[in-house]
SEZA-534747 format. One record per residue (C-alpha): x, y, z. Coordinates in steps of 0.25 Angstrom, whole numbers. Layout:
N
<tivo c1="X" c2="Y" c3="Z"/>
...
//
This chain:
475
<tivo c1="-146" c2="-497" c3="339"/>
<tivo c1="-132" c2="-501" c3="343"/>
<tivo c1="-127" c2="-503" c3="357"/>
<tivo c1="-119" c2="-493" c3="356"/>
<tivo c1="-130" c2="-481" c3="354"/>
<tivo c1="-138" c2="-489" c3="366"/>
<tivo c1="-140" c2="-483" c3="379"/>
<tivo c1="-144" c2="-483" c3="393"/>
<tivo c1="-144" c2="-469" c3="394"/>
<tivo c1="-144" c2="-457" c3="384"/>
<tivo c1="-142" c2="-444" c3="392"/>
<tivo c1="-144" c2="-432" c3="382"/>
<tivo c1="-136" c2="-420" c3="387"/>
<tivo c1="-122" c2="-420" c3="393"/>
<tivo c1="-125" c2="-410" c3="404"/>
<tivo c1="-124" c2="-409" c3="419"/>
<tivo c1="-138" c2="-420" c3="420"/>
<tivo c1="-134" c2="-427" c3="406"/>
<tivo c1="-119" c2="-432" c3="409"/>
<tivo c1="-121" c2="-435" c3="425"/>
<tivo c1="-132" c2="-442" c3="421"/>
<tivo c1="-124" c2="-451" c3="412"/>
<tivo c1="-112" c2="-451" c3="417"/>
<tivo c1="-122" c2="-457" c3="430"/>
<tivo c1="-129" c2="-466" c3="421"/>
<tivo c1="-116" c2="-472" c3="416"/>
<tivo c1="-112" c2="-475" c3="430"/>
<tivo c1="-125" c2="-483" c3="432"/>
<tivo c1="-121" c2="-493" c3="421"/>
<tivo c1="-130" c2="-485" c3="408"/>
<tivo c1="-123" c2="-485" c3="395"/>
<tivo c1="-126" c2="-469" c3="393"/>
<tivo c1="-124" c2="-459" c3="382"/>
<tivo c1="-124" c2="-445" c3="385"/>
<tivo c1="-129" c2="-435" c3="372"/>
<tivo c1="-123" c2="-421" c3="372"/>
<tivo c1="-127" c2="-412" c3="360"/>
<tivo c1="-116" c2="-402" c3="363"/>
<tivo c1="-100" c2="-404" c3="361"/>
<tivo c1="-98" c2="-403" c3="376"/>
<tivo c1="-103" c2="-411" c3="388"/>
<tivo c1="-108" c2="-403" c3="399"/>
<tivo c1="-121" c2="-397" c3="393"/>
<tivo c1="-124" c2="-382" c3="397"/>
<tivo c1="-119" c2="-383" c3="411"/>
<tivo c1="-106" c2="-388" c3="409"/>
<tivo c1="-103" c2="-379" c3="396"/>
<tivo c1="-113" c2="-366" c3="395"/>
<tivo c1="-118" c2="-366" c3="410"/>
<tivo c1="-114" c2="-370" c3="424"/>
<tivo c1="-98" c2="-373" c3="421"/>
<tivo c1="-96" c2="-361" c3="412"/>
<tivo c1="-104" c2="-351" c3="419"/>
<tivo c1="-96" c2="-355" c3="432"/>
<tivo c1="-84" c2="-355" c3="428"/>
<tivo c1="-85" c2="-340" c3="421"/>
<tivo c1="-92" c2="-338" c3="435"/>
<tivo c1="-80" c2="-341" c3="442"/>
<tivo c1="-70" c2="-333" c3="432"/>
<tivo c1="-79" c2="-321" c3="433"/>
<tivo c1="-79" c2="-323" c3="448"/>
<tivo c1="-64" c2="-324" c3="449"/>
<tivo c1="-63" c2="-311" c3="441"/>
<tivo c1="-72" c2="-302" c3="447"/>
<tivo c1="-64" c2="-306" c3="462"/>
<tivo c1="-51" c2="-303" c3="457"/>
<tivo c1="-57" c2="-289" c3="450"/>
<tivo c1="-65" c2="-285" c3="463"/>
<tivo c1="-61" c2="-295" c3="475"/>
<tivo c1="-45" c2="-299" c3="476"/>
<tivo c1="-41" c2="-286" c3="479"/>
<tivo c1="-49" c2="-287" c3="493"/>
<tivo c1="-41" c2="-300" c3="495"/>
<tivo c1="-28" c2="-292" c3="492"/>
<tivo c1="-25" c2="-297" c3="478"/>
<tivo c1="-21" c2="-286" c3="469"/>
<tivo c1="-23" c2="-293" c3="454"/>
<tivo c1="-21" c2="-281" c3="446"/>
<tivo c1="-29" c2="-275" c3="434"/>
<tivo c1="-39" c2="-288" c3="431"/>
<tivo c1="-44" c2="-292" c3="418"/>
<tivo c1="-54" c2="-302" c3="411"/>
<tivo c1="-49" c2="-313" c3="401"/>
<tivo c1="-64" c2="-316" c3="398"/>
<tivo c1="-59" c2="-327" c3="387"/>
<tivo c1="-49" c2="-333" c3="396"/>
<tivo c1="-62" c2="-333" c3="406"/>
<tivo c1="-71" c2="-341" c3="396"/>
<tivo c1="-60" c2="-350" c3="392"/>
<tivo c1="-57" c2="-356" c3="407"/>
<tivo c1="-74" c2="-355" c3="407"/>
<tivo c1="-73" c2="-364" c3="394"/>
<tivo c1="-61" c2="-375" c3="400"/>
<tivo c1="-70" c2="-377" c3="413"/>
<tivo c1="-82" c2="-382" c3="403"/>
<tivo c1="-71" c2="-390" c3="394"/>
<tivo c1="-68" c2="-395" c3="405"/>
<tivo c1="-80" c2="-399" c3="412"/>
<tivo c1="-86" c2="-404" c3="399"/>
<tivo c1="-74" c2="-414" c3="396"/>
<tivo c1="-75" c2="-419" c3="409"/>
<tivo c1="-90" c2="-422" c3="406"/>
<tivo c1="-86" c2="-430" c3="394"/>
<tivo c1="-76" c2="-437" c3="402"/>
<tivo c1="-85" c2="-440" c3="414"/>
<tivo c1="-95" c2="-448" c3="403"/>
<tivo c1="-84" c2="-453" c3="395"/>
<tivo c1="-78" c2="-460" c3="406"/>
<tivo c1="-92" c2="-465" c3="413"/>
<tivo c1="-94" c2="-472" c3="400"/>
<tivo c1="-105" c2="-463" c3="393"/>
<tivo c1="-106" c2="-461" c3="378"/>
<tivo c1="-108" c2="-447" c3="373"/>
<tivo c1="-115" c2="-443" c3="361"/>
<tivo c1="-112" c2="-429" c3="355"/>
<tivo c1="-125" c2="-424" c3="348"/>
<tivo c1="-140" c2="-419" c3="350"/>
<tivo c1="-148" c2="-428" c3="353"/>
<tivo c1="-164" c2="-432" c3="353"/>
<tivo c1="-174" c2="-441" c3="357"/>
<tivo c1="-179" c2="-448" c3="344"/>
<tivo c1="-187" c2="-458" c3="351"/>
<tivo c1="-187" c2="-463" c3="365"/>
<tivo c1="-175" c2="-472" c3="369"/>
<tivo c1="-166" c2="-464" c3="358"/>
<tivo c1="-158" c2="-454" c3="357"/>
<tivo c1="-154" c2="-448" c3="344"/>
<tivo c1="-140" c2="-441" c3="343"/>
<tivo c1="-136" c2="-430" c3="333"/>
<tivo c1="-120" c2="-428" c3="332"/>
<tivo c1="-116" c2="-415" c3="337"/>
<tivo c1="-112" c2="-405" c3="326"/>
<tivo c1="-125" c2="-412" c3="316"/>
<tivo c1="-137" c2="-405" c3="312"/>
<tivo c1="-145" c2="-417" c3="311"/>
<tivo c1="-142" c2="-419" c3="297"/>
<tivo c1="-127" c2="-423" c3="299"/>
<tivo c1="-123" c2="-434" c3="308"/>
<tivo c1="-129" c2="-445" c3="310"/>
<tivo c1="-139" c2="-446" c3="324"/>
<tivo c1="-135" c2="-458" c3="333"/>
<tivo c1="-146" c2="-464" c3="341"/>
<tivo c1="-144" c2="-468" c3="356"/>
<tivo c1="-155" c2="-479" c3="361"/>
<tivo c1="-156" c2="-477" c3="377"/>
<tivo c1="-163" c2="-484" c3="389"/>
<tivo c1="-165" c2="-471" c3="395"/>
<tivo c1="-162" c2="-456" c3="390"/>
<tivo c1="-159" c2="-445" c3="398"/>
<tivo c1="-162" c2="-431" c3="393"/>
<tivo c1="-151" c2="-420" c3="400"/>
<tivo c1="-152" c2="-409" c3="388"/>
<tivo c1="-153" c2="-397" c3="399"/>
<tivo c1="-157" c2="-383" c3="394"/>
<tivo c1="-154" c2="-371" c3="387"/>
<tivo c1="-156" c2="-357" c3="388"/>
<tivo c1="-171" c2="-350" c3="389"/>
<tivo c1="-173" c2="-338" c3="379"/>
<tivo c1="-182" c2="-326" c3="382"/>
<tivo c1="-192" c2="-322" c3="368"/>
<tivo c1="-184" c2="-311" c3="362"/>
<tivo c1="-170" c2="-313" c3="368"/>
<tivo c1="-165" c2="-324" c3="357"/>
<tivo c1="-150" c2="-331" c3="360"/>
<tivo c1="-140" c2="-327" c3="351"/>
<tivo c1="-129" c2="-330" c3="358"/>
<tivo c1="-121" c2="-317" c3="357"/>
<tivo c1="-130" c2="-305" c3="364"/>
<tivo c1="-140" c2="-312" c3="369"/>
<tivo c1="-135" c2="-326" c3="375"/>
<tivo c1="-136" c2="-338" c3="383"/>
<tivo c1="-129" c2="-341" c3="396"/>
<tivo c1="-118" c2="-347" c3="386"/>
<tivo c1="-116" c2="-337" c3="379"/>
<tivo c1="-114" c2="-328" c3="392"/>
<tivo c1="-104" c2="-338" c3="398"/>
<tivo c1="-96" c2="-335" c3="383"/>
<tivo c1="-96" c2="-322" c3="380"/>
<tivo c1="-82" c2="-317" c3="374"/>
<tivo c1="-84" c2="-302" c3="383"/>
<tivo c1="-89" c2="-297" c3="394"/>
<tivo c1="-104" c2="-290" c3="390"/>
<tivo c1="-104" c2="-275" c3="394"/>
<tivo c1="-119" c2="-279" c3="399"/>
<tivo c1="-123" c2="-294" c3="401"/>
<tivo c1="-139" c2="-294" c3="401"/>
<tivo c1="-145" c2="-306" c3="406"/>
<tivo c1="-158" c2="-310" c3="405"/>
<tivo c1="-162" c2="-320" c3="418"/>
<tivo c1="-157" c2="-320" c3="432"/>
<tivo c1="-155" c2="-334" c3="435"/>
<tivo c1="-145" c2="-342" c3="438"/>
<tivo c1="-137" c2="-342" c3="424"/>
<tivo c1="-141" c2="-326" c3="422"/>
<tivo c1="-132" c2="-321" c3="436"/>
<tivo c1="-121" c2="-331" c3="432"/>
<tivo c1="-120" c2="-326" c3="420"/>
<tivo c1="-121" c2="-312" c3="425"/>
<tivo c1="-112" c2="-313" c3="436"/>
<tivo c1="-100" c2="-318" c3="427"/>
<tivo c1="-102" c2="-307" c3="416"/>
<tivo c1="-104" c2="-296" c3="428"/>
<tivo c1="-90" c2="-302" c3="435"/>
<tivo c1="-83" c2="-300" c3="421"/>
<tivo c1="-88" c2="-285" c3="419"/>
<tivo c1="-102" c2="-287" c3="413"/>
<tivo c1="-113" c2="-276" c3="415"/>
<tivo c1="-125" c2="-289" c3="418"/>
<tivo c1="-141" c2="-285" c3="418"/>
<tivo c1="-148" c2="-296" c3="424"/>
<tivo c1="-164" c2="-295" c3="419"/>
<tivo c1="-174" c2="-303" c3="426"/>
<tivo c1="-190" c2="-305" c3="425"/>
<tivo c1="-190" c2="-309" c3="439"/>
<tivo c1="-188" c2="-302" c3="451"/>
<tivo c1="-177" c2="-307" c3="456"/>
<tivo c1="-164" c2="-316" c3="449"/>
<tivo c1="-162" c2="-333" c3="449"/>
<tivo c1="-177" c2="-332" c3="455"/>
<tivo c1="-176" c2="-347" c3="462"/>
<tivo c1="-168" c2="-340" c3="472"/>
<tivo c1="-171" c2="-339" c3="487"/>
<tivo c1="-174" c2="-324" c3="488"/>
<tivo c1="-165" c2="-320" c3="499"/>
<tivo c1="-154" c2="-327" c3="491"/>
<tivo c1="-160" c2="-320" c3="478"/>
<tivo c1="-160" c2="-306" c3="483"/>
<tivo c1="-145" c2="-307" c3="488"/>
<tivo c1="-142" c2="-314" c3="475"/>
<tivo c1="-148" c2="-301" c3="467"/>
<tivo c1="-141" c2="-291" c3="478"/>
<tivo c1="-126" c2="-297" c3="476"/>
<tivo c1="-127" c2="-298" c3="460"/>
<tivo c1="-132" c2="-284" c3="460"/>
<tivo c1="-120" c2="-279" c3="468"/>
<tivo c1="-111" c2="-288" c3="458"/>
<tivo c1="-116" c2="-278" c3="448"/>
<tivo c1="-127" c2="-286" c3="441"/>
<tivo c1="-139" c2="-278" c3="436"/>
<tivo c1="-153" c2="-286" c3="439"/>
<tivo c1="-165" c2="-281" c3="431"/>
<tivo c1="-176" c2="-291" c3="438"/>
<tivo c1="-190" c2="-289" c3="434"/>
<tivo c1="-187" c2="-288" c3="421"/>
<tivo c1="-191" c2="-293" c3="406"/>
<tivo c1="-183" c2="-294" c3="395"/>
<tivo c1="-193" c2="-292" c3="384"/>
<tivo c1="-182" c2="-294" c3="372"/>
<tivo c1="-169" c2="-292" c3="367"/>
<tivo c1="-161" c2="-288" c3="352"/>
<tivo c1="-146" c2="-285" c3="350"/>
<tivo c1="-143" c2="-271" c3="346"/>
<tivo c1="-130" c2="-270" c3="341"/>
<tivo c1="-123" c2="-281" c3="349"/>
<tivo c1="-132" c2="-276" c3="362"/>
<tivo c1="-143" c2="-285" c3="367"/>
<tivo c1="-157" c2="-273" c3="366"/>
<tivo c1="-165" c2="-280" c3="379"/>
<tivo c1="-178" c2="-275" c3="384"/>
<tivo c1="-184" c2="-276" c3="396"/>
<tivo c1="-197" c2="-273" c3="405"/>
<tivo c1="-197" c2="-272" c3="419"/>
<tivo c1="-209" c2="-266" c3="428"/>
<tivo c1="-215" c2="-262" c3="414"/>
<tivo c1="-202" c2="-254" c3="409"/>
<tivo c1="-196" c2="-258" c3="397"/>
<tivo c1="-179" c2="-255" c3="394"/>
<tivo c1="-171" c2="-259" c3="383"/>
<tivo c1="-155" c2="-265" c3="389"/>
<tivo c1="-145" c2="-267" c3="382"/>
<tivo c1="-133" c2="-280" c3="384"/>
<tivo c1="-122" c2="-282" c3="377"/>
<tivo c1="-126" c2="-298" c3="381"/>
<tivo c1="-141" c2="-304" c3="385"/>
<tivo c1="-141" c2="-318" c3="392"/>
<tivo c1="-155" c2="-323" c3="394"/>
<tivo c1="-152" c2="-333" c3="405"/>
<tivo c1="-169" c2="-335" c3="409"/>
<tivo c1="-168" c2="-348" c3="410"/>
<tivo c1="-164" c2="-363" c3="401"/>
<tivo c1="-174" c2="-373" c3="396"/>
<tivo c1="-175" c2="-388" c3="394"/>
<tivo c1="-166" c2="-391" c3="380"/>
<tivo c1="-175" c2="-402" c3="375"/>
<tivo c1="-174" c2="-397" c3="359"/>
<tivo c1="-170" c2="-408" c3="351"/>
<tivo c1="-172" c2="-420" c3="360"/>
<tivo c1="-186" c2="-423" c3="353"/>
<tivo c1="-194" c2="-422" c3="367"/>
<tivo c1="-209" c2="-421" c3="359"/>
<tivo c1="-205" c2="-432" c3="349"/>
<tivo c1="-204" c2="-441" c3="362"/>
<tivo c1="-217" c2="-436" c3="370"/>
<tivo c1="-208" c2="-431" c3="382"/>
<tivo c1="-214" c2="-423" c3="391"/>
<tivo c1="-209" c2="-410" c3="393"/>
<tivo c1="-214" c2="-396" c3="402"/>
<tivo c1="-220" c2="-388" c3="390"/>
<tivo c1="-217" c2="-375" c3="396"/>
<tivo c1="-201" c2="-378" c3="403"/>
<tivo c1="-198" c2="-388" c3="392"/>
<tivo c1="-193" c2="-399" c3="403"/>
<tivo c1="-195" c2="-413" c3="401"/>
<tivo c1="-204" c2="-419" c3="412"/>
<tivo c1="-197" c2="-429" c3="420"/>
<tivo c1="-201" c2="-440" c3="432"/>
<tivo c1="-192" c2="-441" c3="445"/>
<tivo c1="-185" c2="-450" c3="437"/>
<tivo c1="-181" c2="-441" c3="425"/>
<tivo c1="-191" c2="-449" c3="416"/>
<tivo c1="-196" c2="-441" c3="406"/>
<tivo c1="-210" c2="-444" c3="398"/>
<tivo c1="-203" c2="-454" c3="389"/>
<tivo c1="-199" c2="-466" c3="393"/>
<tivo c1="-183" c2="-469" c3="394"/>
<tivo c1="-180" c2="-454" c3="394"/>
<tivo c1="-177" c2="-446" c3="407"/>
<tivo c1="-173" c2="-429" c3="408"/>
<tivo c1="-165" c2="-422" c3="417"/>
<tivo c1="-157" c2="-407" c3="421"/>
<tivo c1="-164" c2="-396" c3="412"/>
<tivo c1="-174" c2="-404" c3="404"/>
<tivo c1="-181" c2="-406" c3="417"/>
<tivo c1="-189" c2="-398" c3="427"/>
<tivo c1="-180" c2="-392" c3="439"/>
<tivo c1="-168" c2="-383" c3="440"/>
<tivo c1="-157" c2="-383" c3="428"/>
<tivo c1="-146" c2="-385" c3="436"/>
<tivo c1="-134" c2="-395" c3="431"/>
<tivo c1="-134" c2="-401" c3="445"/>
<tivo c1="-149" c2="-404" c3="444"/>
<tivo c1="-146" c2="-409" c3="431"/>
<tivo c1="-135" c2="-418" c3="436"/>
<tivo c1="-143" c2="-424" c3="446"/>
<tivo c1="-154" c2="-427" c3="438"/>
<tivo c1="-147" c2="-434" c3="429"/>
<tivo c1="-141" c2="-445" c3="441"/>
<tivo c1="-156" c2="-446" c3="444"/>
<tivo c1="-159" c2="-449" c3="430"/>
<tivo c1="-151" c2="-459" c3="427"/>
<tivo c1="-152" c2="-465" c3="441"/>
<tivo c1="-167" c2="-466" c3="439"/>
<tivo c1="-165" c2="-474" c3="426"/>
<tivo c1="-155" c2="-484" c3="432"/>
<tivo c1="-166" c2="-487" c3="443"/>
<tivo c1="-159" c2="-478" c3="453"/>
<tivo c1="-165" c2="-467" c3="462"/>
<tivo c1="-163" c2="-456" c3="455"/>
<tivo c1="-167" c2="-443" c3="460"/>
<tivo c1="-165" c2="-428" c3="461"/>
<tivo c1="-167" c2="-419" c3="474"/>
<tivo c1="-173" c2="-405" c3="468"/>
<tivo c1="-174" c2="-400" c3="482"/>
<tivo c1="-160" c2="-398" c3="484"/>
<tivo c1="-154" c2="-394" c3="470"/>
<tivo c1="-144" c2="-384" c3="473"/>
<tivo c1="-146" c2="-371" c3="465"/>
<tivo c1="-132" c2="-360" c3="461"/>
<tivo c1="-130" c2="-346" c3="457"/>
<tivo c1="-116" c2="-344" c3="453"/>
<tivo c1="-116" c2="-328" c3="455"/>
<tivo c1="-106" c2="-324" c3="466"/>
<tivo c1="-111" c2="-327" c3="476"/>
<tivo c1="-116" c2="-340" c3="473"/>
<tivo c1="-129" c2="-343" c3="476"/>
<tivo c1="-135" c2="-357" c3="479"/>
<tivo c1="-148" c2="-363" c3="485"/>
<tivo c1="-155" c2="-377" c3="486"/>
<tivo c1="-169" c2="-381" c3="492"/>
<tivo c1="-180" c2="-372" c3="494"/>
<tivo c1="-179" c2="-354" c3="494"/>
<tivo c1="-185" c2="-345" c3="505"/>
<tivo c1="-196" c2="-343" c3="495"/>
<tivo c1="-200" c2="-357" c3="492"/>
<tivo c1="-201" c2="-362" c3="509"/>
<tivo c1="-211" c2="-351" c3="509"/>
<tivo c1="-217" c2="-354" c3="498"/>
<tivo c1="-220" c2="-369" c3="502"/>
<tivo c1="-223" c2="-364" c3="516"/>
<tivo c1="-211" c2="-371" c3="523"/>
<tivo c1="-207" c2="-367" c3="539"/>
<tivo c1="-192" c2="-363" c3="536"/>
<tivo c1="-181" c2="-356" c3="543"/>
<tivo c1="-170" c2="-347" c3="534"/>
<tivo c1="-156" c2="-346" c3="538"/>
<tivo c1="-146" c2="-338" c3="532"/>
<tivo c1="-129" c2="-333" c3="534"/>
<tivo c1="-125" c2="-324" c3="526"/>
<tivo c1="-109" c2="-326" c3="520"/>
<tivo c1="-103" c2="-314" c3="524"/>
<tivo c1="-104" c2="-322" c3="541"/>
<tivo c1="-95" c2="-333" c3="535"/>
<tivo c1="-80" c2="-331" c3="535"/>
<tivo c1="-78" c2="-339" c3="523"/>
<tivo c1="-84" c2="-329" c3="513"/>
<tivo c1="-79" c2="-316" c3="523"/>
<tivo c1="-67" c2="-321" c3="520"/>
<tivo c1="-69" c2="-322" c3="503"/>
<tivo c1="-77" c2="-309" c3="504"/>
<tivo c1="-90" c2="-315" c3="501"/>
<tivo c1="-100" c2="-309" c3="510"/>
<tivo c1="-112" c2="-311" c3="500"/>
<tivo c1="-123" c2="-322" c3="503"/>
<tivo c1="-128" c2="-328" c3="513"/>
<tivo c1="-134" c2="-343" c3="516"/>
<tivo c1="-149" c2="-348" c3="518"/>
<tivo c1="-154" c2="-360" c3="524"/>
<tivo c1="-169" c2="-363" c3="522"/>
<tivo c1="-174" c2="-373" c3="534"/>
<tivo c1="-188" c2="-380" c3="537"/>
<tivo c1="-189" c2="-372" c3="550"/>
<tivo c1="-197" c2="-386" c3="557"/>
<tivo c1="-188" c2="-396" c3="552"/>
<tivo c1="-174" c2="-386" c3="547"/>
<tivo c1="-174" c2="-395" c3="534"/>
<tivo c1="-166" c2="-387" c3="523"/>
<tivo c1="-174" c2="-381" c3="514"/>
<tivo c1="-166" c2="-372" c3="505"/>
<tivo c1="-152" c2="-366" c3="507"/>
<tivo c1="-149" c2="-354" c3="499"/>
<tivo c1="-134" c2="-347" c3="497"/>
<tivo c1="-130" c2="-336" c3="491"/>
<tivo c1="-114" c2="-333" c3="493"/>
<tivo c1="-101" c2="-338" c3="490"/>
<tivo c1="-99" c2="-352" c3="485"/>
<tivo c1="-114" c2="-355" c3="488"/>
<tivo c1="-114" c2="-366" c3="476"/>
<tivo c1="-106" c2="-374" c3="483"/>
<tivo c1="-111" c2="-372" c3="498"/>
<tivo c1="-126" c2="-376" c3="493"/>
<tivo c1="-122" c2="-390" c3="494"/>
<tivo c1="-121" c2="-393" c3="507"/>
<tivo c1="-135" c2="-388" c3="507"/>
<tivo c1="-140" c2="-396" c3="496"/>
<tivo c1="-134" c2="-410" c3="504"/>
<tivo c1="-142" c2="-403" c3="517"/>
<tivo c1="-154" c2="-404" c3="510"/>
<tivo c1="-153" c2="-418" c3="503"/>
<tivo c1="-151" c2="-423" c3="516"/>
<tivo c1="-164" c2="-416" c3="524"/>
<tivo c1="-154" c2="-407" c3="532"/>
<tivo c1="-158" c2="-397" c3="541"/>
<tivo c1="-152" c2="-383" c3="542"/>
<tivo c1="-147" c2="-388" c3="558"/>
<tivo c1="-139" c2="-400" c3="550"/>
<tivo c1="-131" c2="-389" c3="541"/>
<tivo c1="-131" c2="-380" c3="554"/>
<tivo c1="-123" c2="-390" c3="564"/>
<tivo c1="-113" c2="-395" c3="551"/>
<tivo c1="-100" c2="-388" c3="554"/>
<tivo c1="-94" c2="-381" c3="542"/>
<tivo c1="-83" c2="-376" c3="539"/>
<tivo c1="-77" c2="-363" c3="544"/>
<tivo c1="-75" c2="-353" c3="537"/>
<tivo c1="-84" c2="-357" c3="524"/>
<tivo c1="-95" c2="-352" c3="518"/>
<tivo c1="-103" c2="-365" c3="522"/>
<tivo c1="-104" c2="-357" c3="534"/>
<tivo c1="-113" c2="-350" c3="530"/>
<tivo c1="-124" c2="-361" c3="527"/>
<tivo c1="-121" c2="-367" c3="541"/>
<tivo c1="-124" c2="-354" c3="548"/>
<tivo c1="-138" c2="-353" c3="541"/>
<tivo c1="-141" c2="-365" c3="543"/>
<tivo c1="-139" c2="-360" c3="559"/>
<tivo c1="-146" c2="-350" c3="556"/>
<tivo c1="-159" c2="-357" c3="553"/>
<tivo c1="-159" c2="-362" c3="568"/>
<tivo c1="-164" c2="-350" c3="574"/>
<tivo c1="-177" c2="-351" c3="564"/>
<tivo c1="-180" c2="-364" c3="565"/>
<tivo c1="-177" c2="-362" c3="581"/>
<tivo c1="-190" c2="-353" c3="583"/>
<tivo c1="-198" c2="-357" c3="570"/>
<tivo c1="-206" c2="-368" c3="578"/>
//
């Protein structure tokens, strides 16, 4: 084996976990290589998930202001239309332009890239098929590494009897691509990627049923914060079907045929689209996980890690999807630091108690730490305090009266325990919580910190006050 296909690290996947976790590893002095089977850096956040859906969030947004809002602020725009290919085209240079930078940002720290799909051969080996071979064509390169990091992510869960085909009934990156507006959306799943979705095709005109098994939508929730959550989509004009199963689909005609059951009543509806968004899995296919003996979950598919990212065979470590916890990029991210920190001898190391959480519906909603629910649940003395938006000036002043903040506190101690929000820009407001909690703060610490006036960090200072008079009479 040459030098020059010798390694101290080979990270398979160029994702959120897979490139911070090189582009880290090159700045502790590794020689690293980063294996990417798809013709973009980025992997599904950057190119089929977060960045696009955002970006089509924010356009979708931005049209449904100037259709139902600028004229309450005295701007007359006119008769308004939508340029849905001019809209997907910006959406497409926002991922063009976050992937190059990827490529740039390893590039320039010195990593080498492979292009191609790559497996696990034997262990201290990585075997690399060009892009655009079959296995016959091309020859495979093999990459000899001190240590391998596994950052593959997941893909999309399918439900018996609703196949992909990637026309009527699709992924979430087909819906963040279609070429019209659906007449009806039909989504199956009220989670996370489910409302986005739904939200951005509702925005542009779409007629959106959202069916659920559960009782209620994105089920981690705090349950005051989920009930608002269901209560402000439904007036946006989404339709929630929620005790419901779909029992299975065909296409009629260029329709989606979908029947359900709920409280022992069958119906037959009919989508001109069906997203199934119930969930993703570990993408593991191809990697050659039973030739080497790793231990995985048989039931979710992840690969069982230690603290230190190890998996069951020596020399190769797993991080983001692939292992136990939320699939969140920035979970991902950070688990890829902690990785690579671990295998230079470093303390490397994750905080899963404070992992911030987002919805990107408008409102936004955004929580980290502990629900209502779950301090019951472990028995926890506690102490709620909640302000709701419409007392702050910021958002009286920007029309958004929807939302409020809650502050979770251990009522003997007032240690933070959870802070839930559901309002305007609350994904960028939970972060102040999250440093609160990393530090051990109390709620009386976010209390007595002046903030700024008029903002809608207001809001989480004044529940924070609020929790005094709890904690005041709870001994």
């Amino acid at each position: 084996m040459s030098k020059e296909n010798t390694f101290d690290l080979v990270v398979v996947g160029a994702g959120p976990g897979g490139y911070v976790a090189a582009v880290r590893a090159a700045q502790l002095g590794m020689k690293t290589a980063c294996v990417e089977k798809e013709g973009r850096l980025g992997g599904v956040c950057l190119n089929v998930g977060c960045i696009p859906s955002k970006a089509l969030l924010d356009s979708s947004e931005y049209y449904h202001l100037a259709r139902a809002h600028f004229a309450g602020h005295g701007i007359r725009t006119g008769k308004i239309s939508l340029d849905l290919k001019a809209m997907m085209a910006r959406k497409d240079k926002v991922v063009a332009d976050l992937t190059d930078q990827v490529q740039r940002l390893l590039v320039g720290n010195g990593v080498t890239i492979y292009q191609g799909l790559a497996s696990l051969p034997e262990q201290g080996k990585v075997a690399v098929q060009p892009a655009g071979t079959s296995g016959k064509g091309g020859e495979t390169l093999v990459l000899t590494a001190e240590h391998i990091l596994l950052a593959t992510g997941s893909e999309p869960m399918a439900l018996p009897g609703l196949a992909f085909d990637a026309k009527r009934i699709i992924t979430s990156s087909e819906a963040l691509a279609l070429d019209e507006v659906p007449g009806h959306l039909g989504i199956v799943g009220g989670g996370y990627i489910g409302l986005e979705l739904g939200s951005v095709w509702n925005r542009l005109g779409a007629k959106v049923t959202v069916l659920e098994m559960l009782p209620k939508i994105a089920a981690g929730l705090d349950g005051q914060v989920n009930r608002s959550l269901l209560r402000i989509l439904k007036d946006q004009g989404l339709e929630f079907r929620l005790n419901t199963r779909v029992l299975g689909a065909k296409i009629v005609k260029n329709q989606v045929r979908v029947e359900t059951a709920s409280e022992n009543q069958k119906e037959t509806l009919s989508f001109d689209h069906l997203l199934v968004s119930i969930g993703r899995k570990p993408l593991t296919r191809g990697l050659g996980l039973e030739k080497l003996g790793m231990a995985t979950d048989p039931r979710s598919g992840h690969i069982r890690v230690g603290a230190d990212y190890r998996t069951s065979v020596a020399g190769i470590y797993a991080i983001g999807d692939l292992v136990p916890g939320p699939m969140l990029a920035h979970k991902a991210s950070a688990e890829g630091v902690a990785a690579v920190e671990c295998m230079a001898g470093l303390p490397g190391e994750v905080n899963y108690d404070t992992i911030p959480a987002v919805i990107y519906t408008w409102p936004e909603v955004a929580s980290v730490g502990l629900t209502e629910e779950q301090v019951k649940e472990q028995g926890l003395p506690y102490c709620v305090g909640t302000y709701p938006f419409s007392g702050t000036g910021r958002a009286r002043c920007m029309g958004e009266k929807d939302g409020f903040v809650k502050v979770i506190a251990q009522s003997k101690t007032d240690r933070i325990l959870g802070v839930h929000i559901i309002g305007p820009r609350a994904a960028d407001m939970i972060a102040e919580s999250v440093l609160a909690m990393e530090f051990g703060a109390c709620s009386e610490d976010i209390a007595r910190t002046v903030h700024g006036h008029p903002t809608f960090a207001e809001a989480l200072q004044e529940a924070a006050l609020g929790i005094r008079k709890c904690s005041i009479y709870s001994s």
